[in-house]
N, C-alpha and C positions, 0 to 999 in steps of 0.2 A: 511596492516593495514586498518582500518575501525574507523569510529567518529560516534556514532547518538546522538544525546540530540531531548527532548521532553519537552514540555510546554501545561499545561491546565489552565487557565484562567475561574474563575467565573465571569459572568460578569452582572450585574446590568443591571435589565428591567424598563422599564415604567410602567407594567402591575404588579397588585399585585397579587400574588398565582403565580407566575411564575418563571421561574429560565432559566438562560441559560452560556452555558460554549463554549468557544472557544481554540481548540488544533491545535498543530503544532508540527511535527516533522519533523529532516533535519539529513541527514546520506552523507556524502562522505566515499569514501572508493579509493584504491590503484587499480589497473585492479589485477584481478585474474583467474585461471582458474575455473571454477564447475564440477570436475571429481575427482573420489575418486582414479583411474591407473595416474593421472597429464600428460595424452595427451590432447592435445589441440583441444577438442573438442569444446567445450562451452566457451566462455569466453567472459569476462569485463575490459573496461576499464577501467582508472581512471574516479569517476563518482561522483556526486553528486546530490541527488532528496530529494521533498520536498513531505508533503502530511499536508493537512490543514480541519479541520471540522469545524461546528459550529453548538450548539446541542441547542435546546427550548423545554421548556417542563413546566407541572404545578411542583410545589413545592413536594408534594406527589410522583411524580414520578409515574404516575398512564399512563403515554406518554410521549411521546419525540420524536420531528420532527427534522434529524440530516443532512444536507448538508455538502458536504462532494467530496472534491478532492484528489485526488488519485497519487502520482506516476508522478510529475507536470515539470520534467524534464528528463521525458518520458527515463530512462537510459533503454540500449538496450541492450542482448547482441550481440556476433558476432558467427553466428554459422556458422558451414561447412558443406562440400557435403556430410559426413557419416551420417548426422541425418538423419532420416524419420520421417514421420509422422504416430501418434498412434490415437488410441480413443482418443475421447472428443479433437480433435482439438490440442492436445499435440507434441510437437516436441521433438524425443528422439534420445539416439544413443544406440549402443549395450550397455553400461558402463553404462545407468542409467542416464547422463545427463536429464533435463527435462526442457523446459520453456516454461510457458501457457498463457494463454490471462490475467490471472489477472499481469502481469508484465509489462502492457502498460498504458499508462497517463487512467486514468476513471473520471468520474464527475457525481454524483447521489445523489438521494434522498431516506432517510429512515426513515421511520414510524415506533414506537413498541410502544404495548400497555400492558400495564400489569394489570393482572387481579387476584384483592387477595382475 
């Protein structure tokens, strides 16, 4: 089994011509295995993780500066002696399992500008 809910919040600035929104979303789920043959390659425990942003921006939507935490109960999975390693850093096994650097806690900052 698996739960997610999600929340975005607009939330009221000091600054006029401005806008800014705060998101959250939270996911537990059951341990399972990630193999399409169900050998016990890749797997999860039972797990819960959080990821949280917070976006500012003018009203027009012309930019938006978005801070933003990632993956905040860092869930792992458990892999074994079959996997190797692939391109780009990737850990795999013969069956296709896969897990990459985006599946660890991150914490960053992003900028977009749009231009109409």
């Amino acid at each position: 089994w698996s739960y997610t809910t999600a929340a975005n919040w607009e939330l009221p600035t000091i600054l006029d011509g401005y806008r800014s929104n705060f998101n959250a979303s939270f996911r537990a789920s059951d341990g399972y295995i990630d193999n399409r043959n169900f050998v016990k390659t890749v797997s999860f425990d039972d797990a819960e993780d959080l990821n949280l942003s917070y976006e500012i921006g003018d009203v027009d939507e012309n930019w938006t500066v978005t801070f933003f935490a990632r993956n905040l109960f860092e869930v792992r999975p458990t892999l074994f002696q079959e996997l190797k390693l692939v391109g780009g850093g990737m850990l795999s096994s013969s069956d296709g399992a896969e897990v990459g650097p985006d599946g660890f806690k991150s914490y960053g900052v992003s900028f977009q500008v749009n231009f109409k």
